[in-house]
C-alpha positions in Angstrom: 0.0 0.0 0.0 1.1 3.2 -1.0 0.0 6.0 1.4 0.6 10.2 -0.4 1.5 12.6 2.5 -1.1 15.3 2.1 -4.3 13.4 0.8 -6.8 13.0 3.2 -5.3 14.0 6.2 -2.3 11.6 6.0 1.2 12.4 6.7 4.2 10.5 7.6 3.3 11.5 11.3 -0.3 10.9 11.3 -0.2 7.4 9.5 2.1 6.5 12.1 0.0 8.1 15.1 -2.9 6.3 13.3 -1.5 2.9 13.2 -0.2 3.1 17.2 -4.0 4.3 17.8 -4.9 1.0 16.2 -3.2 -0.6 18.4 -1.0 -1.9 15.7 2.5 -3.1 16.6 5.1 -1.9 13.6 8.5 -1.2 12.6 9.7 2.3 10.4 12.4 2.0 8.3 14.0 4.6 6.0 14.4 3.5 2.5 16.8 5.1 -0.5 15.6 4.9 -3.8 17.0 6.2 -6.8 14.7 8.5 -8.4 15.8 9.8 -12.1 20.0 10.7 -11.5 19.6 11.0 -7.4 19.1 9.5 -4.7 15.8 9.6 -2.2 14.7 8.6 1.5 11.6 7.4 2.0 9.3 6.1 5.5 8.0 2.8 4.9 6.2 1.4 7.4 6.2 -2.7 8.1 3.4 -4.6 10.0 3.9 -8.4 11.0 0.7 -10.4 12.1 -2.0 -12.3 10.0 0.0 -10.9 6.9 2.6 -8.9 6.2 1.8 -5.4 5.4 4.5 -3.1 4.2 3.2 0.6 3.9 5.5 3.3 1.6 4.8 7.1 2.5 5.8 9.2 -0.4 5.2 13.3 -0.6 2.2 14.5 -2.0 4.9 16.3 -4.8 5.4 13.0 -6.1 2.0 11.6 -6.7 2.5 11.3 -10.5 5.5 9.9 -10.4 5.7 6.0 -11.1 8.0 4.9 -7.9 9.7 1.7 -8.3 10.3 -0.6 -5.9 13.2 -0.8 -3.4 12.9 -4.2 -3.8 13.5 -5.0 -7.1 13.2 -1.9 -8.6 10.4 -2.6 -10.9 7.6 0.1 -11.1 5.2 0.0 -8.0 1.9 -1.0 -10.0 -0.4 1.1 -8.8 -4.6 0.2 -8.6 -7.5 2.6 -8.6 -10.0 2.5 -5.2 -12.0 0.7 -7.9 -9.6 -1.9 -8.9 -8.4 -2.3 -5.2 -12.0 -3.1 -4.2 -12.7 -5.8 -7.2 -9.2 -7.5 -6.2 -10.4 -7.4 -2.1 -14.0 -9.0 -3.4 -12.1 -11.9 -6.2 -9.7 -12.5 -2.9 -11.9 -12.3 0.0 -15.5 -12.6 -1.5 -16.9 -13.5 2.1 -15.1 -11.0 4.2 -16.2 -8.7 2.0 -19.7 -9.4 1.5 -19.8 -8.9 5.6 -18.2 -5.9 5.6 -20.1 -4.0 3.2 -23.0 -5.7 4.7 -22.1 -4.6 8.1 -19.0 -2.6 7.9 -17.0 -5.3 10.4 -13.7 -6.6 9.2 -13.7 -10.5 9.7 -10.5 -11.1 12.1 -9.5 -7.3 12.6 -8.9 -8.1 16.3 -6.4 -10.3 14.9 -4.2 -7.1 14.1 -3.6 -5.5 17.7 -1.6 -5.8 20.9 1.1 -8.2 20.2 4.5 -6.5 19.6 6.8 -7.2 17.2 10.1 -8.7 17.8 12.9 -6.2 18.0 
């Protein structure tokens, strides 16, 4: 998941402050990524617990810019909410039948408390 400081109220500090009000345990690391003929650091975020979740906090600047991936520096494919929500349904057709029907995530409790190891 790719998170744009500045859209909807998220910022590096807020998706963090966010998380920890969760209750999610996580871990922040500060990536550099080439971007064009320099060099970059970016906050990503990693959460361990049902599944791991990596979260990537870019500037709001750089929204049009296709990042690639500090992994293996293939461009990060990006989805539409659309897109996102056809995967989530293909994926987890159940979970997400309850949830629109009743706006509970199946297993959310599953994501808070236990801390990660250091």
């Amino acid at each position: 998941m790719t998170i744009y400081q500045g859209i909807g109220g998220f910022r590096y500090r807020s998706t963090q402050a966010t998380l920890a009000e969760l209750g999610w345990c996580f871990k922040t690391k500060e990536v550099t990524i080439r971007v064009g003929s320099e060099y970059r650091d970016y906050t990503h975020i990693y959460y361990m617990r049902v599944f791991p979740i990596e979260l990537s906090v870019y500037p709001y600047d750089e929204i049009r810019v296709t990042q690639r991936s500090s992994t293996d520096g293939k461009p990060i494919v990006r989805l539409k909410a659309s897109a996102l929500e056809r995967l989530i349904a293909e994926e987890h057709s159940r979970e997400w039948e309850l949830y629109l029907a009743t706006g509970e995530i199946s297993g959310l409790e599953l994501f808070k408390g236990e801390a990660l190891p250091r």
